[in-house]
C-alpha positions as CSV (number, residue, x, y, z in Angstrom):
1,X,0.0,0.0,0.0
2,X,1.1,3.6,-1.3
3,X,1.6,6.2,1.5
4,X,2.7,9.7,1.8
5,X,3.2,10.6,5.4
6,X,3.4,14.4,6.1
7,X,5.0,15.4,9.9
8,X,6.5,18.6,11.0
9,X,3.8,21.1,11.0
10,X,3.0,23.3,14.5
11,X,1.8,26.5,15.6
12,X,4.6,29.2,14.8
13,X,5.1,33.3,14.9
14,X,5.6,35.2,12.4
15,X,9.3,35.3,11.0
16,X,9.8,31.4,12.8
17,X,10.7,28.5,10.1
18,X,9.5,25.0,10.2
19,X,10.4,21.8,8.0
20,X,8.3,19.6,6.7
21,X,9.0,15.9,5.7
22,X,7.0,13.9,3.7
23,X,7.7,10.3,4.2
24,X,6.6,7.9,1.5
25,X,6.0,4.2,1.6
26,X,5.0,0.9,-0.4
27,X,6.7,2.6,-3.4
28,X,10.0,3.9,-4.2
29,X,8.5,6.5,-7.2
30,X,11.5,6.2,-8.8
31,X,11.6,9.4,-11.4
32,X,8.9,10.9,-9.9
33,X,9.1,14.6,-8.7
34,X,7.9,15.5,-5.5
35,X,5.5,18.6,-4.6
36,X,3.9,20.4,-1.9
37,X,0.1,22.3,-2.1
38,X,-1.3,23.7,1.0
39,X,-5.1,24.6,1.6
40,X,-6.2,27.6,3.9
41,X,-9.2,28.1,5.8
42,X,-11.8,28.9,3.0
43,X,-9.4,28.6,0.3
44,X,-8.7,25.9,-2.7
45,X,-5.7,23.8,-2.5
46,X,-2.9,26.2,-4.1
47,X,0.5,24.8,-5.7
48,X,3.3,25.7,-3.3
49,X,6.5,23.6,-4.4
50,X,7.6,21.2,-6.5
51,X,11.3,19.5,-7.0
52,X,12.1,16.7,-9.6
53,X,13.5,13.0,-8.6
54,X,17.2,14.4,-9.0
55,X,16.7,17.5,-7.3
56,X,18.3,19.6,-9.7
57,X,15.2,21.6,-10.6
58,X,12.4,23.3,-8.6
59,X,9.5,25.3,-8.9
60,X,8.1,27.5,-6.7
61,X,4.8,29.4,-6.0
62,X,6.3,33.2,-6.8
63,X,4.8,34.4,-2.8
64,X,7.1,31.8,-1.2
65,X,10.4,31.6,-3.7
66,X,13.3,32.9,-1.6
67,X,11.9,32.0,2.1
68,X,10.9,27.9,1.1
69,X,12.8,25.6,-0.1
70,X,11.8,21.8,-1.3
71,X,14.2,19.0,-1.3
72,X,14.2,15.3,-0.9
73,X,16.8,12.4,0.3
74,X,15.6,9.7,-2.1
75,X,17.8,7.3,-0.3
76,X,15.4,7.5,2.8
77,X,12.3,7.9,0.4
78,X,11.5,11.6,1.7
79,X,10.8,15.2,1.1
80,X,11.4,17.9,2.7
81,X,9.7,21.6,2.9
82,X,12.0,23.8,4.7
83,X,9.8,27.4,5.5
84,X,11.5,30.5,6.6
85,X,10.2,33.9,7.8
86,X,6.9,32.6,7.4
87,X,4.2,34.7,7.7
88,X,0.6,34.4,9.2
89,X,-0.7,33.4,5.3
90,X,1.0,30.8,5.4
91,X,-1.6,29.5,7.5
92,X,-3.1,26.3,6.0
93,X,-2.5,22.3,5.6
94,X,0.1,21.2,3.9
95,X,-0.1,18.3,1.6
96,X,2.9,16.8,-0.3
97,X,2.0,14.7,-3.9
98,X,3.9,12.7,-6.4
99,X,2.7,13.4,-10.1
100,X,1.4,11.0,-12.1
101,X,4.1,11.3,-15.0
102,X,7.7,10.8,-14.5
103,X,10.1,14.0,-15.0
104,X,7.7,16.5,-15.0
105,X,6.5,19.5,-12.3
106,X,3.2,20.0,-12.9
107,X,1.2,22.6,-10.6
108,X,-2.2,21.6,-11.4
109,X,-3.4,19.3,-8.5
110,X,-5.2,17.0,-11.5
111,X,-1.7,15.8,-12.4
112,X,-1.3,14.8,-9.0
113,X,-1.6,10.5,-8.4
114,X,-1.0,10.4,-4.5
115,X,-1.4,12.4,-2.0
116,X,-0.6,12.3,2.0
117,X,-3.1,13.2,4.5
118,X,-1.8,16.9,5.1
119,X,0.0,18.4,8.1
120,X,-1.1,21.8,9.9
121,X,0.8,24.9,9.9
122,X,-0.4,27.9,11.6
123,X,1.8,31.3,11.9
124,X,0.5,33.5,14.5
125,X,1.0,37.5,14.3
């Protein structure tokens, strides 16, 4: 059984960072890239991240690029989210995905296969 496990989120301040992980299972996804959406209170689920199975290329929601940065170890089967000076509308779940095409970075949740179960980030003011 296929599963994204997403650990790491809390309750913050403004200007604190947190790291994310996203542990997968049942399936190494070899090829695959690796992305994070997050979904506010209120909102629809918004593209935030996205890094391909070698790590050599990102993508980035323009709000975030410069304060987040995605990478994985694909030797433990992970990805990571690391969020600086985040602010309070960064407030949402966080959900990381694996695409259903090999060596691409989509940021259309449709091209999304699997998806983890979301971890909560709230930034307080």
């Amino acid at each position: 059984q296929v599963q994204l496990v997403e650990s790491g989120g809390g309750l913050v301040q403004a200007g604190d960072s947190l790291r994310l992980s996203c542990a997968a299972s049942g399936r190494t996804f070899s090829g695959y890239g690796r992305a994070w959406f997050r979904q506010a209170p209120g909102k629809e689920r918004e593209f935030v991240a996205a890094v391909t199975w070698g790590g050599r290329n990102t993508r980035y929601l323009n709000s975030v690029e410069g304060r987040f940065t995605i990478s994985r170890d694909n030797a433990k089967n992970t990805g990571y989210l690391q969020m600086n000076r985040l602010e309070p509308e960064a407030t949402a779940v966080y959900y990381c995905a694996v695409p259903d095409e090999q060596y691409t970075l989509p940021n259309g949740e449709d091209n999304y296969d699997y998806w983890g179960q979301g971890t909560q980030v709230t930034v307080s003011s």
